[in-house]
C-alpha positions as CSV (number, residue, x, y, z in Angstrom):
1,X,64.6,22.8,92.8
2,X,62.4,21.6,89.9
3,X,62.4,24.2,87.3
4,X,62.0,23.5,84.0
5,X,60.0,19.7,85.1
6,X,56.2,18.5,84.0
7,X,54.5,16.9,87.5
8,X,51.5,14.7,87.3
9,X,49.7,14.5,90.2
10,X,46.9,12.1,90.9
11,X,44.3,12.5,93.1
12,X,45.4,16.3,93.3
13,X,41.5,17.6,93.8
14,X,42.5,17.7,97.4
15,X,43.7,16.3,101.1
16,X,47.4,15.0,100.4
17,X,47.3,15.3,96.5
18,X,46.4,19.3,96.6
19,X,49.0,19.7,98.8
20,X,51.4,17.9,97.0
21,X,50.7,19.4,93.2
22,X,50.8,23.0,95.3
23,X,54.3,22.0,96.6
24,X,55.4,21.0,93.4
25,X,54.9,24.0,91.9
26,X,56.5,26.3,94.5
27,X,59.3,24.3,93.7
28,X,59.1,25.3,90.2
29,X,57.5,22.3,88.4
30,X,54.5,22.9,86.1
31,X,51.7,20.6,87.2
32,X,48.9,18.7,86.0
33,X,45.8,18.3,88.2
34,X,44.7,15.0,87.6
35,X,41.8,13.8,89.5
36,X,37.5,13.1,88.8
37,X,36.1,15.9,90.6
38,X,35.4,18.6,88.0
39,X,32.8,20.0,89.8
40,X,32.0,20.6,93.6
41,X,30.1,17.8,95.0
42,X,29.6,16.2,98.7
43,X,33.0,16.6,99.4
44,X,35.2,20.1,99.4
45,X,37.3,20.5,95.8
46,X,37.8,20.5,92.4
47,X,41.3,20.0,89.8
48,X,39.9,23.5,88.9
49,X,40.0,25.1,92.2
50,X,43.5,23.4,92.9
51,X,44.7,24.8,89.6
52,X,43.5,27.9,90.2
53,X,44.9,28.6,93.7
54,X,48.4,27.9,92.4
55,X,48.2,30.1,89.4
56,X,47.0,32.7,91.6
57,X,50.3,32.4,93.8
58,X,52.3,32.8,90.4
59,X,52.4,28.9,89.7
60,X,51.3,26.8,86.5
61,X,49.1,24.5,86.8
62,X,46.8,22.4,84.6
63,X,43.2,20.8,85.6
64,X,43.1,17.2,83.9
65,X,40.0,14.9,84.0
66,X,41.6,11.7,85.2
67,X,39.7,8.5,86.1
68,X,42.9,7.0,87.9
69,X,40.4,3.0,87.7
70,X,39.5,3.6,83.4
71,X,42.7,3.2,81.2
72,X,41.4,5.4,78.9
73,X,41.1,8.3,80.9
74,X,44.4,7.1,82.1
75,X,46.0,7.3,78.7
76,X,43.9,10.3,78.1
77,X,44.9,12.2,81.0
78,X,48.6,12.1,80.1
79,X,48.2,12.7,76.6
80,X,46.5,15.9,77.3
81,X,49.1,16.6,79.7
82,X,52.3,16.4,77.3
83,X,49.9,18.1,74.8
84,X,50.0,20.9,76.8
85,X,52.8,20.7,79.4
86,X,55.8,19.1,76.7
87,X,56.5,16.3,78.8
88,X,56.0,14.1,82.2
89,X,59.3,13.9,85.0
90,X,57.7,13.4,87.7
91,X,54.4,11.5,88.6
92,X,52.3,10.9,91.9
93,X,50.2,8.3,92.4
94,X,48.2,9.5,95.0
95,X,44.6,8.9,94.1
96,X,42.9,6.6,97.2
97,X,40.0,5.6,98.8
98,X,39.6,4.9,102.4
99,X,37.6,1.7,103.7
100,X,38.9,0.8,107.7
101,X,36.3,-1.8,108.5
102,X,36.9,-4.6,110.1
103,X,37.2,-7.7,107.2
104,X,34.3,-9.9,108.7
105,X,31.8,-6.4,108.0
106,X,33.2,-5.2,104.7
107,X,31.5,-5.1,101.8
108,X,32.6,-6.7,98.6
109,X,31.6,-3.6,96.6
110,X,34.2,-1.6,99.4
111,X,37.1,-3.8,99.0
112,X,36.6,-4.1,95.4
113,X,36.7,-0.1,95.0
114,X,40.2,0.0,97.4
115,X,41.4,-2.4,95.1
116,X,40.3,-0.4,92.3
117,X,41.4,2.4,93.1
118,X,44.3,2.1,95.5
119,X,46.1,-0.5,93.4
120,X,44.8,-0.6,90.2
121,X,44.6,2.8,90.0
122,X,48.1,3.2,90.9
123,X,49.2,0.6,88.4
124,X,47.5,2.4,85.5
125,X,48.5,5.6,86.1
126,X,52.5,4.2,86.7
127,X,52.1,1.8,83.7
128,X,50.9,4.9,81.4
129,X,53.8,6.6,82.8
130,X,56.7,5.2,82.4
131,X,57.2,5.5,78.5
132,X,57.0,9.5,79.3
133,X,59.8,9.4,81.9
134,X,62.0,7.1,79.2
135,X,61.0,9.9,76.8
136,X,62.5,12.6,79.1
137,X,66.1,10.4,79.9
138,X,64.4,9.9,83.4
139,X,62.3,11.0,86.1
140,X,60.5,10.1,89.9
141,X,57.6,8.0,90.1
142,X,55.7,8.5,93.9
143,X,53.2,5.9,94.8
144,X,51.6,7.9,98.1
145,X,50.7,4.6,101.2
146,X,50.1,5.1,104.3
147,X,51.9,4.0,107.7
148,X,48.8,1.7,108.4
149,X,50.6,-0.9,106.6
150,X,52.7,-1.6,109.5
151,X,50.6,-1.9,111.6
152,X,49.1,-5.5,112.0
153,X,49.1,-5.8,115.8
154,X,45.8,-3.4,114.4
155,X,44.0,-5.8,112.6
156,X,43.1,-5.7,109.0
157,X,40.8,-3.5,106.5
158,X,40.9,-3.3,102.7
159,X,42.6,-0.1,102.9
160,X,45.8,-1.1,104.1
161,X,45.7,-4.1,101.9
162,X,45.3,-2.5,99.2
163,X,48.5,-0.2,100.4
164,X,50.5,-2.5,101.0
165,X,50.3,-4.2,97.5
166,X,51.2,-0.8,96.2
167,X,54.3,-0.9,98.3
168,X,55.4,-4.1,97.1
169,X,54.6,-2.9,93.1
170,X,57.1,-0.2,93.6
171,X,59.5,-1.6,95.7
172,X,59.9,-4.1,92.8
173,X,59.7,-1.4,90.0
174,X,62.8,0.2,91.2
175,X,64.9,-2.4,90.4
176,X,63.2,-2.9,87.3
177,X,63.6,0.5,86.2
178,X,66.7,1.5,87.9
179,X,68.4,1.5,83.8
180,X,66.2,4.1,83.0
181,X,67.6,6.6,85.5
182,X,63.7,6.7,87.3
183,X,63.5,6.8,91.1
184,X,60.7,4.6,92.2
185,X,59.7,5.3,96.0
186,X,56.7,5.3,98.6
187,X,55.7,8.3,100.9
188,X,53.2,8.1,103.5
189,X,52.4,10.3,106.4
190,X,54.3,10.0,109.7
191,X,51.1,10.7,111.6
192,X,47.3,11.2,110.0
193,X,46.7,13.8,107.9
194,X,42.9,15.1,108.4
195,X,41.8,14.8,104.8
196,X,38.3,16.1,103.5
197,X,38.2,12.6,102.5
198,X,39.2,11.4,106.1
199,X,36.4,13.7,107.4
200,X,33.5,12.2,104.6
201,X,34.3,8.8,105.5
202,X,33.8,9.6,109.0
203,X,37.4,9.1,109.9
204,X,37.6,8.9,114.0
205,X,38.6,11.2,116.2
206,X,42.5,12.1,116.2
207,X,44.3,13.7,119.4
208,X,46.2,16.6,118.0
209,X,49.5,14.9,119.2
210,X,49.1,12.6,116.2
211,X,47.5,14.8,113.0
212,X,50.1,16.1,110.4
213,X,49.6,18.9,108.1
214,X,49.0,17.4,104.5
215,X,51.9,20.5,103.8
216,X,54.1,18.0,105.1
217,X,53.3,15.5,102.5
218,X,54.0,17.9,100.2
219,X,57.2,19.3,101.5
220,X,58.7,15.2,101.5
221,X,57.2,14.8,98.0
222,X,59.4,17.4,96.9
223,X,62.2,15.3,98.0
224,X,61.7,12.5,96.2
225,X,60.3,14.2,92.7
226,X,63.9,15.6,92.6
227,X,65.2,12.5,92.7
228,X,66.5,9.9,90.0
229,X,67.7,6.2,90.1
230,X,71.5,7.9,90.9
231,X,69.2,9.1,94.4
232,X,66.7,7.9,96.8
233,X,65.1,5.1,95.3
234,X,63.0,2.1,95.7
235,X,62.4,2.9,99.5
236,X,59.5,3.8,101.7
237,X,59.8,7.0,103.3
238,X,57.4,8.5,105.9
239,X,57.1,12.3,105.7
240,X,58.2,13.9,109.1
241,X,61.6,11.3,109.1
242,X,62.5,12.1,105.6
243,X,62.3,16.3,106.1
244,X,64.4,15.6,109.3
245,X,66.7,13.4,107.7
246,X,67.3,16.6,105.1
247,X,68.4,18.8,107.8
């Protein structure tokens, strides 16, 4: 399904972005590896073991040092990736924090990094972007949210802010790059993917009813990097409803 494309996968050193760069390239994309983690640390994964896990399953894949908050690394990230690669068609912003405090408790040094990274992140790596999809007469641009954003009868924490701000961005980029023959969209989880993240942060406890694979992520991801502004765009799809609607 996507032979022959160059994905660029944020936050790919693993939970939802591993999943989706491994995805990507069972589909036939070549995919870059972008994250920070080079080497193992506190939490499980590297853009070097995720690179190497699908070139051993006959995939290519590249490891790229990518601080998704310094525009730098940013520009860096995706130079080295057309340097190598010969282009950019699809990209995911996936690269995330997780902060689920209450507001009154939360530190300004947590909602400051969710900001960071959730949004500004996402912003630099989609502004860095989009001159590489123009170059290649289009593309998919995937900004990765979660389902907590509808859900204020919840309450409020900086991480769903900070998603739902992302939202908006690309619901607006779609229209503003519908020209360029780019499909802008959202994906997020139906249900809560048990990320290594999720377990460092001490996520709660889950009933099993209501935990997704993060395969599923990357099976809907699919989806939309296949798409263009003639497609699905400037929507917000969650995982499980999208693979049934493709049935």
């Amino acid at each position: 399904m996507l032979d022959g494309k160059v994905a660029f996968v944020a936050g790919a050193s693993r939970g939802i972005g591993a999943a989706v760069a491994a995805a990507l390239a069972s589909a036939g994309a070549a995919v870059a590896v972008a994250a920070r983690t080079e080497s193992a640390g506190r939490v499980p994964g590297t853009i070097h073991d995720v690179a190497e896990s699908i070139t051993a399953q006959g995939g290519t894949a590249l490891p790229v040092a990518c601080d998704v908050t310094d525009e730098q690394s940013v520009a860096a990230a995706f130079d080295t990736t057309v340097g190598e690669l010969g282009g950019v068609d699809i990209v995911i912003a996936n690269a995330g924090v997780l902060w689920l405090g209450p507001v009154e408790s939360t530190p300004l040094r947590r909602w400051q990094l969710c900001l960071d990274v959730n949004l500004t992140g996402t912003f630099l790596v989609t502004r860095a972007a989009i001159p590489h999809l123009r170059a290649r007469g289009g593309g998919s641009l995937i900004a990765v949210t979660t389902s907590g954003v509808g859900m204020i009868d919840r309450g409020a924490n900086a991480y769903w802010v900070s998603k739902a701000a992302v939202e908006r961005l690309y619901l607006g980029l779609a229209h503003d790059l519908r020209d360029d023959h780019i499909a802008v969209n959202c994906l997020s989880p139906s249900r809560v993917v048990l990320t290594e993240g999720w377990q460092a942060a001490g996520g709660q406890d889950i009933p099993p009813e209501m935990v997704e694979p993060p395969e599923t992520m990357g099976h809907a991801a699919v989806i939309l990097a296949a798409q263009d502004a003639d497609g699905i765009t400037g929507t917000v799809q969650r995982s499980e409803e999208l693979l049934a609607a493709r049935l």
